[in-house]
LOPALUM-548378 format. One line per field, with one value per residue (C-alpha): residue in three letters; residue number from 0; x, y, z. Coordinates in Angstrom, 3 decimals. Layout:
N
code = [ALA / ...]
pos = [NUM / ...]
xx = [X / ...]
yy = [Y / ...]
zz = [Z / ...]
***
This chain:
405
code = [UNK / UNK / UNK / UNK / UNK / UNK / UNK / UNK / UNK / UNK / UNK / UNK / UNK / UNK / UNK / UNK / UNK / UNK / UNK / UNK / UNK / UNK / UNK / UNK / UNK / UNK / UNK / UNK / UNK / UNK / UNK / UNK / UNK / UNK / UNK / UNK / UNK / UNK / UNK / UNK / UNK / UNK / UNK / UNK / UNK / UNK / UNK / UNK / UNK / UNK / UNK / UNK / UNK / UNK / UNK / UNK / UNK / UNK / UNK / UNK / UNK / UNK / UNK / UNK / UNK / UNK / UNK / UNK / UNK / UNK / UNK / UNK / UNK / UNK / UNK / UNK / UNK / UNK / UNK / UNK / UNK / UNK / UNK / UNK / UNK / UNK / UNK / UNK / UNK / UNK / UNK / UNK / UNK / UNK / UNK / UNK / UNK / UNK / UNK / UNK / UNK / UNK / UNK / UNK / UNK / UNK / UNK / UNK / UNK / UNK / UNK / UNK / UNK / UNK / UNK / UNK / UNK / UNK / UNK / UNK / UNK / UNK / UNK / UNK / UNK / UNK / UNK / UNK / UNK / UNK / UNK / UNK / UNK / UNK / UNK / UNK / UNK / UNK / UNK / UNK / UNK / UNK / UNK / UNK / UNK / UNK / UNK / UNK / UNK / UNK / UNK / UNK / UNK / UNK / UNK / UNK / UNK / UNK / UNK / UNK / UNK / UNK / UNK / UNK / UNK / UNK / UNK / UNK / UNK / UNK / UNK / UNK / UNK / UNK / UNK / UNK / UNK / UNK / UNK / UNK / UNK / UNK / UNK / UNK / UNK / UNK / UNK / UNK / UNK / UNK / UNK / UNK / UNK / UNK / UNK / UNK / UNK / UNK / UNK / UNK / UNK / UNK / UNK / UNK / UNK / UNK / UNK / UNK / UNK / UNK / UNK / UNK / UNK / UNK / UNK / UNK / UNK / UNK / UNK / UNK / UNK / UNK / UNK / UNK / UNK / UNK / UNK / UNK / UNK / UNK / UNK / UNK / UNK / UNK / UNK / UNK / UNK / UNK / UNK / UNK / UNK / UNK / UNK / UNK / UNK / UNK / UNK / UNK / UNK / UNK / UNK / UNK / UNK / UNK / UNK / UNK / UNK / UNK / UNK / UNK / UNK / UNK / UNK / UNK / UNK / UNK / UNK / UNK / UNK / UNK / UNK / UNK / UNK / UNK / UNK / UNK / UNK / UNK / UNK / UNK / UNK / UNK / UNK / UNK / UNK / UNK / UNK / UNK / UNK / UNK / UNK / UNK / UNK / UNK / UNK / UNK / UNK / UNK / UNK / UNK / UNK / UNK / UNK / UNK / UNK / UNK / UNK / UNK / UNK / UNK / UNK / UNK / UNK / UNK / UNK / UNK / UNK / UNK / UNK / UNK / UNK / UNK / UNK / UNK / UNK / UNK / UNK / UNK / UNK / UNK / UNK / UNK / UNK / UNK / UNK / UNK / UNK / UNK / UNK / UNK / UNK / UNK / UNK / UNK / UNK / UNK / UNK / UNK / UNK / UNK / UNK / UNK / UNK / UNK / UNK / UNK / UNK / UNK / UNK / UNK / UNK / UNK / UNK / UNK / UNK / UNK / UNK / UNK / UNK / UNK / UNK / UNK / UNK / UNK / UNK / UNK / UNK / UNK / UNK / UNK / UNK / UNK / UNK / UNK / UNK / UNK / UNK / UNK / UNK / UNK / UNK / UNK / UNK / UNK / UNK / UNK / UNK / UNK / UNK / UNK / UNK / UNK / UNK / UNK / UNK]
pos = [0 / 1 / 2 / 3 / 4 / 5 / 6 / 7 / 8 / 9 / 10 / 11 / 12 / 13 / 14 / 15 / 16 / 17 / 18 / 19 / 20 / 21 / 22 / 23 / 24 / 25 / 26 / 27 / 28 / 29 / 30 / 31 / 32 / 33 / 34 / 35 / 36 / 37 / 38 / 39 / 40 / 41 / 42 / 43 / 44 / 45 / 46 / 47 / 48 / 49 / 50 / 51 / 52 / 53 / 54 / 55 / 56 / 57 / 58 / 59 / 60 / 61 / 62 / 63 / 64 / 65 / 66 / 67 / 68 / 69 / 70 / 71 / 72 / 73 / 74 / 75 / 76 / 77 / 78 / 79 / 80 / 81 / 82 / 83 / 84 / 85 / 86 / 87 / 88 / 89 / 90 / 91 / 92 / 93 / 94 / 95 / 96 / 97 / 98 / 99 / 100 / 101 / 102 / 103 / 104 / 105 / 106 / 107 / 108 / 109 / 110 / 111 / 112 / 113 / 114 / 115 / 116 / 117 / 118 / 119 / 120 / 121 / 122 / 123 / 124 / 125 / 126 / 127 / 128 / 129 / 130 / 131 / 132 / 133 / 134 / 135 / 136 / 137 / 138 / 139 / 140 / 141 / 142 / 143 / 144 / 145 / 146 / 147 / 148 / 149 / 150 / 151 / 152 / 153 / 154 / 155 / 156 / 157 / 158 / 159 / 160 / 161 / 162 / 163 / 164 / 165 / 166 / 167 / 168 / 169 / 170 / 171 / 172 / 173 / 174 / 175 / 176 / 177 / 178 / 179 / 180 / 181 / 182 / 183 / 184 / 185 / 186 / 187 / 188 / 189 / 190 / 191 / 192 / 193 / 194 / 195 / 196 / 197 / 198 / 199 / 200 / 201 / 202 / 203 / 204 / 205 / 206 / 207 / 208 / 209 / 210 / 211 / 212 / 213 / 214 / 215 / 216 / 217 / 218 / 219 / 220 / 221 / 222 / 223 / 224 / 225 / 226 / 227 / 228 / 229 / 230 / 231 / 232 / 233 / 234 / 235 / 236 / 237 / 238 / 239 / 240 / 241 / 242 / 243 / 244 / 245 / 246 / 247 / 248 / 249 / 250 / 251 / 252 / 253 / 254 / 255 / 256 / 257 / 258 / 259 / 260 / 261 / 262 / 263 / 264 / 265 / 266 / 267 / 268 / 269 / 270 / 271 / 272 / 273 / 274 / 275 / 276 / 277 / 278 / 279 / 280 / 281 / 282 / 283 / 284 / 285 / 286 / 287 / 288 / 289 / 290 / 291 / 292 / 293 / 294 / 295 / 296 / 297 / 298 / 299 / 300 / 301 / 302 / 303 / 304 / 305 / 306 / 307 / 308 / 309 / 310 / 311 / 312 / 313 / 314 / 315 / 316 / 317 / 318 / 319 / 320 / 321 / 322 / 323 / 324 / 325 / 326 / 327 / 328 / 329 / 330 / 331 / 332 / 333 / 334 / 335 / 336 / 337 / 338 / 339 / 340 / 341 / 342 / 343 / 344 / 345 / 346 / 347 / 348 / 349 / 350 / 351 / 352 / 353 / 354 / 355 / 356 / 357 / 358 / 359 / 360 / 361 / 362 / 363 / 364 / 365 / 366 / 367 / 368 / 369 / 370 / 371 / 372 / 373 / 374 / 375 / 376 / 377 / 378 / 379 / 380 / 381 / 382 / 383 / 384 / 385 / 386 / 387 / 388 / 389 / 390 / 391 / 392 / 393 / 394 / 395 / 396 / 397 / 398 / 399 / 400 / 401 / 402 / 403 / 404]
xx = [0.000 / 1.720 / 2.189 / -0.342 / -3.084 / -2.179 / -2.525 / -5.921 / -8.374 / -12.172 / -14.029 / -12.449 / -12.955 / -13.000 / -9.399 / -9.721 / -12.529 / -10.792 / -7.903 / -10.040 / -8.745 / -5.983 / -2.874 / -3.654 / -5.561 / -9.383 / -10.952 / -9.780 / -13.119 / -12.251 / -9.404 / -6.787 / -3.693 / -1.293 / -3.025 / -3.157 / 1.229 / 1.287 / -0.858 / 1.396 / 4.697 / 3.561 / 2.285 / 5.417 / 7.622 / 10.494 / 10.198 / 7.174 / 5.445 / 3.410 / 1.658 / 0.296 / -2.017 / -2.151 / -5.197 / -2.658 / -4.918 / -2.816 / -4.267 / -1.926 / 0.166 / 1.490 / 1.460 / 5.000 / 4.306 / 1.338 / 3.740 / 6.219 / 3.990 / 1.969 / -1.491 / -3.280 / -3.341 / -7.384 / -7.177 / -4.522 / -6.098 / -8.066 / -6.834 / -5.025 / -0.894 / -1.654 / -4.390 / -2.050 / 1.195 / 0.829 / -0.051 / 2.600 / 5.700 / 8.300 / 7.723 / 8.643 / 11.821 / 9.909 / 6.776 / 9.627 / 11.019 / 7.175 / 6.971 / 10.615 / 9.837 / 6.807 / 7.994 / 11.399 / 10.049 / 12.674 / 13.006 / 15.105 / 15.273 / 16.701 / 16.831 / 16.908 / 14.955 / 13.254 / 9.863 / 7.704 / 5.030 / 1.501 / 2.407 / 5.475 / 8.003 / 10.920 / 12.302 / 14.975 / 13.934 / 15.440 / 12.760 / 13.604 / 10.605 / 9.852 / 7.603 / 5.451 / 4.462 / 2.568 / 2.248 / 3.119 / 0.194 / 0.968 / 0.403 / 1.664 / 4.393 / 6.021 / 7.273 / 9.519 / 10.367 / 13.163 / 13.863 / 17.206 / 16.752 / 18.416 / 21.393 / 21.511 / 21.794 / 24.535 / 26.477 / 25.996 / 27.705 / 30.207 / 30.686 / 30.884 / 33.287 / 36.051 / 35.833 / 36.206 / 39.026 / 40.799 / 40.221 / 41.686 / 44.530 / 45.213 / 45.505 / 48.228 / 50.169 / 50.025 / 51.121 / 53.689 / 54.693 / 55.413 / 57.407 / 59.108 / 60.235 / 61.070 / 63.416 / 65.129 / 66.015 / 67.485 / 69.250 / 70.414 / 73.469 / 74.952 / 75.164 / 76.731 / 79.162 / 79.948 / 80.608 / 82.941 / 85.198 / 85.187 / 86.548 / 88.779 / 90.233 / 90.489 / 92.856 / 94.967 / 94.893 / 96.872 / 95.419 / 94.625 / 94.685 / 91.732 / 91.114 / 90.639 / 88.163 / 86.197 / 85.914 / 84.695 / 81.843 / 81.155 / 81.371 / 78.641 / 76.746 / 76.505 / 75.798 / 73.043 / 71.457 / 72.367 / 70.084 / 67.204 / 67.145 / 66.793 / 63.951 / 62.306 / 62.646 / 61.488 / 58.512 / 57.567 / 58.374 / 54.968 / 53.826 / 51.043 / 50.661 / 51.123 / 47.510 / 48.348 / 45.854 / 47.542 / 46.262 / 46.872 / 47.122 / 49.909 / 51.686 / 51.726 / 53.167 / 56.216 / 56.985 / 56.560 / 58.734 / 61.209 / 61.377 / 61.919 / 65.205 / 66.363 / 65.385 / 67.061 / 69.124 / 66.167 / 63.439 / 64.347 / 61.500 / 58.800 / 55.756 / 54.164 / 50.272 / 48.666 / 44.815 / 44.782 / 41.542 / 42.370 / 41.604 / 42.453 / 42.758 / 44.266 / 47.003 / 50.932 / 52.871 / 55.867 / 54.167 / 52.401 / 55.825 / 57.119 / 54.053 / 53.734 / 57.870 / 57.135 / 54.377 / 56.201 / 59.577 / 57.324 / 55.710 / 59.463 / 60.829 / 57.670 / 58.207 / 60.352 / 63.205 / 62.339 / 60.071 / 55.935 / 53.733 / 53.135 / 49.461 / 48.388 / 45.138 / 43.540 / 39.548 / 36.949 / 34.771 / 31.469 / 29.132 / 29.661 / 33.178 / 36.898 / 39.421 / 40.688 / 44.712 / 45.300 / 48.568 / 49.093 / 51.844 / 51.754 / 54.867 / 54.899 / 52.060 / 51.228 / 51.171 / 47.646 / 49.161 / 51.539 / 48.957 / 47.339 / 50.743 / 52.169 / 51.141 / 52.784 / 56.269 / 59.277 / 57.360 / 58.622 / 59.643 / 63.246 / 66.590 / 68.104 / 65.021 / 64.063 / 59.963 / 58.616 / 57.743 / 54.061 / 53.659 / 54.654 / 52.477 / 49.437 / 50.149 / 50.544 / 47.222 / 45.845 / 46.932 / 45.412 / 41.450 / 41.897 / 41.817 / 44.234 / 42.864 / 45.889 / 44.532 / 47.054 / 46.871 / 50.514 / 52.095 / 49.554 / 50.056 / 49.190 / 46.558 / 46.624 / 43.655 / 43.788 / 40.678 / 40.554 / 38.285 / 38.144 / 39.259 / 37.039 / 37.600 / 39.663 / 38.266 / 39.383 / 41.289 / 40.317 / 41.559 / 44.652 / 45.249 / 47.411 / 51.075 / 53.348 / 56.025]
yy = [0.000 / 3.457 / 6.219 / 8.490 / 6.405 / 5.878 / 9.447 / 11.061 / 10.116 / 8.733 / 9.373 / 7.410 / 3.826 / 1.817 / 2.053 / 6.266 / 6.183 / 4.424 / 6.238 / 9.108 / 10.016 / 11.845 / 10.197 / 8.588 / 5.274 / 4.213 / 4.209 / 1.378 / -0.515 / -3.898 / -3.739 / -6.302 / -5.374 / -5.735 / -3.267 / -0.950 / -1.358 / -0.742 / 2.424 / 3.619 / 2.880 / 4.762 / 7.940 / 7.965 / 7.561 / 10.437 / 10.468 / 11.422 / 8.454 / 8.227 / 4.737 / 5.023 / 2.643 / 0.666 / 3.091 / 6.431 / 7.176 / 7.465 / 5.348 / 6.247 / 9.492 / 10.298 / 13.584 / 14.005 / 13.825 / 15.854 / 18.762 / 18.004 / 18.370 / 21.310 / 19.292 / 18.037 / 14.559 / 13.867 / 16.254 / 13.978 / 10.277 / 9.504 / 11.786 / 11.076 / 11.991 / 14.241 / 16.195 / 17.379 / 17.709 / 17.768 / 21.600 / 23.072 / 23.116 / 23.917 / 20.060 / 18.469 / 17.445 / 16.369 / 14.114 / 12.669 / 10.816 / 9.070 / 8.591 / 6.818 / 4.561 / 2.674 / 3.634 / 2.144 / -0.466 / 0.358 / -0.737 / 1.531 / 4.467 / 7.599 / 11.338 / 14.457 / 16.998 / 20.410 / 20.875 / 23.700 / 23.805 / 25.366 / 28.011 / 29.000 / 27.753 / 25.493 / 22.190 / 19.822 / 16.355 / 13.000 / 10.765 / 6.935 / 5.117 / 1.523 / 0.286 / -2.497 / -4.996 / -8.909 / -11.091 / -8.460 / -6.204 / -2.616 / -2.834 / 0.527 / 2.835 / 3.334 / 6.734 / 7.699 / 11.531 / 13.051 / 16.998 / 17.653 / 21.552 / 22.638 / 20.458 / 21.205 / 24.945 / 24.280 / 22.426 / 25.101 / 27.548 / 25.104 / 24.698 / 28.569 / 29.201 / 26.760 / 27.899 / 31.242 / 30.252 / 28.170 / 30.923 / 33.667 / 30.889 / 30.300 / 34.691 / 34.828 / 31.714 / 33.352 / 37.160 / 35.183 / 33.111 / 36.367 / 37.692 / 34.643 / 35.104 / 38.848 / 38.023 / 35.067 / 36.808 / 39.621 / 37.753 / 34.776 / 36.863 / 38.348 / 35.391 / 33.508 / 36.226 / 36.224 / 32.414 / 32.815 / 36.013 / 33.933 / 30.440 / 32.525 / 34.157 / 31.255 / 29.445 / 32.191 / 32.215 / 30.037 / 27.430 / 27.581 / 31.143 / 33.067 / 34.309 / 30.864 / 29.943 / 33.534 / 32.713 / 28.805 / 30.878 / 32.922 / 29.982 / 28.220 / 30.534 / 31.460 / 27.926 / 27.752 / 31.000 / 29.005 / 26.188 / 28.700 / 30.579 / 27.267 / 25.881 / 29.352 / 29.500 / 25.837 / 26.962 / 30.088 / 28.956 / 28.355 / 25.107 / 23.607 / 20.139 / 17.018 / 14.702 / 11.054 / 8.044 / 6.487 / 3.872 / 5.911 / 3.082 / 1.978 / 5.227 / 5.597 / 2.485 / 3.045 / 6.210 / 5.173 / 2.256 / 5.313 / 6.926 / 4.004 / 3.084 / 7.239 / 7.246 / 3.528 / 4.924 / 6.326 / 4.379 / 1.006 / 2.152 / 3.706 / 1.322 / 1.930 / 1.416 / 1.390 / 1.159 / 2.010 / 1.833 / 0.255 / 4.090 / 5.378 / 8.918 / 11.845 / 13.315 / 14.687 / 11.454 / 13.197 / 16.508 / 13.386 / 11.803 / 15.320 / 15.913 / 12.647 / 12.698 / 16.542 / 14.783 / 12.015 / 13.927 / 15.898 / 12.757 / 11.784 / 14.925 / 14.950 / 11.533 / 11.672 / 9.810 / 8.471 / 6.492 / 6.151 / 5.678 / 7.037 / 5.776 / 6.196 / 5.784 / 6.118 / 6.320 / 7.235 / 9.928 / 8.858 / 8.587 / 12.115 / 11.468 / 12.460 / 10.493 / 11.352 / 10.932 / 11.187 / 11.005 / 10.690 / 10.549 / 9.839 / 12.744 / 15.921 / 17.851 / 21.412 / 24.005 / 25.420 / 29.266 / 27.770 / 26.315 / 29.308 / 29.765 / 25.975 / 26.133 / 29.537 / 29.601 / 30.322 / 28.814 / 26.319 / 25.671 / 24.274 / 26.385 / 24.160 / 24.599 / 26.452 / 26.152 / 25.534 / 21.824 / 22.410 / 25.790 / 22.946 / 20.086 / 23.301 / 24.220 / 21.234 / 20.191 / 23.336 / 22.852 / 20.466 / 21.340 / 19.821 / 20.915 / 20.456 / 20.411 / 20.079 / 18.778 / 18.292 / 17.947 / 19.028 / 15.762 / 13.379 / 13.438 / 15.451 / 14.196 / 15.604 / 15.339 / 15.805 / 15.438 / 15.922 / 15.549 / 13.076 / 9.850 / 6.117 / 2.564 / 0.831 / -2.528 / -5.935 / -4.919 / -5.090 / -2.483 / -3.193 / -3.506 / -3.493 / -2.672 / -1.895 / -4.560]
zz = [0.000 / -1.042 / 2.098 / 0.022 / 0.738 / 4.117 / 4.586 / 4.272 / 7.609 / 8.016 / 10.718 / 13.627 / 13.685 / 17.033 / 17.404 / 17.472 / 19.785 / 22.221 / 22.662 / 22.603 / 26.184 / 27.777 / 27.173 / 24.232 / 25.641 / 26.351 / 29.448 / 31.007 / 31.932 / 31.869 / 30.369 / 31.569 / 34.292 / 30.858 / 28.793 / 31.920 / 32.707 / 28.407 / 28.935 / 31.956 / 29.986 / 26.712 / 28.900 / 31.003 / 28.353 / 28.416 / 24.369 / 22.153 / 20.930 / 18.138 / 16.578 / 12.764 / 11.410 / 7.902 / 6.845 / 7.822 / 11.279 / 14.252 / 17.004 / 19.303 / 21.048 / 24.481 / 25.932 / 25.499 / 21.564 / 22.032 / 23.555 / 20.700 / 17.618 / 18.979 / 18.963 / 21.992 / 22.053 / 21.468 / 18.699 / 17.492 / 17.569 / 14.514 / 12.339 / 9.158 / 9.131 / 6.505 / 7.633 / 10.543 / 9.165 / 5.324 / 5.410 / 6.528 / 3.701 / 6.579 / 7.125 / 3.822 / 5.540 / 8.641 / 6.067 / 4.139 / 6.971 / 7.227 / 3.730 / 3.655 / 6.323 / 4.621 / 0.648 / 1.843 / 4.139 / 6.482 / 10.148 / 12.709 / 9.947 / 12.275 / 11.076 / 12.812 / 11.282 / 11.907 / 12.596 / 12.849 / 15.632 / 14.638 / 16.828 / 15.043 / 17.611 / 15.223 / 16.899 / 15.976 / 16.307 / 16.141 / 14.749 / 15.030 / 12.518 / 12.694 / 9.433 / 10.938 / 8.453 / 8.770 / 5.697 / 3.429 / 4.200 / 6.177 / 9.474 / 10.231 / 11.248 / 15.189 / 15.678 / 18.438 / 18.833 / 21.158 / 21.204 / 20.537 / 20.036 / 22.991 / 22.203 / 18.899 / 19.822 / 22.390 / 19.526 / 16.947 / 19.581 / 20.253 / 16.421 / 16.215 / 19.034 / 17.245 / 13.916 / 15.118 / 17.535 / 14.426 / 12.456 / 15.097 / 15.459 / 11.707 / 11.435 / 14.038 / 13.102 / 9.172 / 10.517 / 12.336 / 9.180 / 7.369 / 10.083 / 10.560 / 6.352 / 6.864 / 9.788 / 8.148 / 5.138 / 7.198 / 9.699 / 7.054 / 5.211 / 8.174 / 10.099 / 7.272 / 7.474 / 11.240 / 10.729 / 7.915 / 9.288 / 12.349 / 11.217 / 9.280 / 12.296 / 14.322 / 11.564 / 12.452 / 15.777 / 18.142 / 20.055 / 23.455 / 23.900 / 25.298 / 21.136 / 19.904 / 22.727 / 21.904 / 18.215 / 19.141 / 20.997 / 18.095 / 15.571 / 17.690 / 18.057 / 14.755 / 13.658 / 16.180 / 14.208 / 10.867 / 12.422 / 13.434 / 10.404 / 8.178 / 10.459 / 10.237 / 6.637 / 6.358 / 8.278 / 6.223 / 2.818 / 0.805 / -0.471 / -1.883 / -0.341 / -2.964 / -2.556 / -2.816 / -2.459 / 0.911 / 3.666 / 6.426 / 9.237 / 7.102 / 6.555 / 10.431 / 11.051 / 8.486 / 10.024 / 13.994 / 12.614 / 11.206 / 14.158 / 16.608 / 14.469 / 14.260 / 18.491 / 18.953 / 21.846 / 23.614 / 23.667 / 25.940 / 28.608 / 25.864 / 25.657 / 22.433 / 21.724 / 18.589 / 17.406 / 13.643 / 11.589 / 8.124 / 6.631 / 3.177 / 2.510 / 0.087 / 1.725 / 1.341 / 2.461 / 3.030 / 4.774 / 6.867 / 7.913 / 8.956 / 11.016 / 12.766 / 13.359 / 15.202 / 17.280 / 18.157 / 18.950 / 21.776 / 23.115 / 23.679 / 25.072 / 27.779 / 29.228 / 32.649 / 32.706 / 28.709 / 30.515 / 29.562 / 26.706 / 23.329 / 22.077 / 18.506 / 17.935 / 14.175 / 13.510 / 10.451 / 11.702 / 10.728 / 8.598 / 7.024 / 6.065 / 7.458 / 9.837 / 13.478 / 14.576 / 18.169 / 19.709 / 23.383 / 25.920 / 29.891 / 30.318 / 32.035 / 30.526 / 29.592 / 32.318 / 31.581 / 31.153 / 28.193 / 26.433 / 24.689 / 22.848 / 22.161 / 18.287 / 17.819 / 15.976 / 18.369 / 21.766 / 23.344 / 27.340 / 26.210 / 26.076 / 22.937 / 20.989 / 18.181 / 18.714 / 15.299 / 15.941 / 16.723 / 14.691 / 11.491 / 12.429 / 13.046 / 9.467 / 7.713 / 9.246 / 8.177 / 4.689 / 4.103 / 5.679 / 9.006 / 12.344 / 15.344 / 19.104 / 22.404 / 25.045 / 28.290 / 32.270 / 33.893 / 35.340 / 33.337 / 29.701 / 26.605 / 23.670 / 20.251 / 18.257 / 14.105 / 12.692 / 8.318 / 5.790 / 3.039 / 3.212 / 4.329 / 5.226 / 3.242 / 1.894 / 3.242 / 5.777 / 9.989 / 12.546 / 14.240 / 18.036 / 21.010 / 21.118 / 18.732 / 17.596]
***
């Protein structure tokens, strides 16, 4: 039988009269103890309910659908769907979700849609549908309704609140890219030039004397500029990231592998954990291998003693696309007043570093449409979450789990 004729209503039949009462039920008469604990469970349900019959009348609705939908609840039983909610084009969203569940014949079919109340006021609803059906005749349609309007608000001011804080982060970290060019092109000649007059002077200069050990200073210090300059430089250059198909739970475990054989010497008392979704994705492999080396260089640094664990975990993002990285350590942590200003070029807490490590990872993530979230708790560990778009399982292939070999 097709939804349309489901739709329009008759007068009601036995079924309407006797829910004709508050709540959506009968009066109970005779009726028997079960049909009184049924009554009690639909009227105290926390959800709107809302039962559809073969012939489009709904025979039942509890209050809490009642308050949903905008109608009292007698005014509701017996009526067609249609007469009701077909009038109203603000719905169309709302009436396709009906029509799906019987044109589809689909069982457990969930959407979240906006409705519009007769009296104007809009909700965002999360109807779950259930198309009953016995010996392939239309038995009717379940619906369950749950207001989600005041979460959905709190999410869209959540959702505003990042993007706005990415996009106040993404401004500075470019004004400081630019600055970060400007200063290495000015700084880059004359320190190349203190180096040179210096190594030239100390090849004249005898050893040991108090000359010698002056221009040593100078030399290393001007080879520690050398070293700053390049990473700025690296930093600021422009690039436009290379897309390659890649499994990405394979990428990660060539370059963890790369790193545990360029960190040998300091990783006897690292415990390394790894849950990687089989994912494949579009993405710069070697921008990729960069990024995850950065993230996995600070994991090390923060452990006491080298000791702890580095966790990689790797995850599709549901049903609307994307992947998530995180990668977490048990070190030191974050002091909370540092952690406004970790992604910024030049920060970091160490003397012998430069502090483009982060400000890299930021951008390459940036690059290529993702975002990058810190999340740390001083003297319990750090978490950083990537999220990007794109990308889905790839076929024949299970997640991986537990340690890494």
């Amino acid at each position: 039988m097709a939804f349309s004729e489901m739709l329009p209503s008759g007068a009601p039949g036995r079924a309407g009269s006797r829910r004709a009462q508050a709540g959506g039920r009968a009066p109970r008469g005779d009726e028997p103890i079960k049909e009184i604990i049924v009554e009690n469970i639909i009227t105290g349900l926390p959800v709107g309910l809302v039962v559809i019959s073969g012939k489009g009348e709904m025979t039942i609705a509890n209050p809490v659908a009642g308050r949903l939908l905008g109608y009292p609840v007698q005014e509701m039983l017996g009526k067609g769907w249609g007469e009701l909610f077909f009038q109203n084009p603000a719905n169309d969203d709302f009436n396709q979700v009906m029509l799906d569940a019987v044109g589809q014949a689909r069982v457990h079919l969930r959407r979240t849609v906006y409705y519009v109340r007769p009296d104007g006021m809009t909700l965002r609803l999360l109807l779950t549908t259930s198309y009953v059906s016995e010996d392939g005749n239309v038995e009717g349609v379940v619906v369950l309704l749950e207001d989600l309007t005041e979460l959905h608000a709190l999410y869209e001011r959540e959702k505003t609140i990042l993007e706005d804080k990415n996009r106040i982060q993404a401004e500075r970290v470019e004004s400081l890219r630019y600055l970060a060019l400007a200063v290495a092109h000015q700084i880059r000649n004359p320190v190349m030039s203190i180096g040179g007059f210096a190594q030239r002077l100390k090849k004249k200069a005898s050893e040991d004397t108090t000359e010698a050990r002056y221009l040593q200073f100078i030399l290393e210090g001007a080879a520690r500029l050398e070293k700053i300059v390049e990473s700025v430089k690296a930093y600021a250059d422009s690039f436009e990231p290379r897309l390659q198909t890649v499994r990405l739970d394979e990428a990660i475990r060539a370059a963890v592998e790369a790193f545990r054989l360029e960190q040998r010497g300091s990783l006897e008392r690292v415990k390394w954990e790894m849950e990687l979704d089989p994912v494949e994705v579009r993405l710069d492999p070697s921008l990729f291998r960069g990024g995850l080396r950065e993230l996995l260089l600070n994991s090390l640094q923060a452990l006491k003693g080298g000791e702890g664990t580095i966790g990689l975990s790797l995850s599709g993002a549901g049903a609307a696309g994307g992947w998530r990285l995180e990668v977490a350590d048990s070190g030191v942590g974050i002091p909370e007043s540092d952690l406004p200003y970790v992604l910024d070029p030049f920060f970091s807490t160490r003397p012998d570093a430069v502090g483009m490590g982060l400000a890299k990872v930021y951008r390459v993530v940036t690059d290529h449409g993702g975002t990058l979230e810190l999340e740390s708790h001083e003297g319990k560990g750090t978490r950083v979450i990537i999220t990007m778009p794109g990308g889905g399982p790839a076929q024949g292939s299970v997640r991986e789990r537990g340690p890494a070999k």
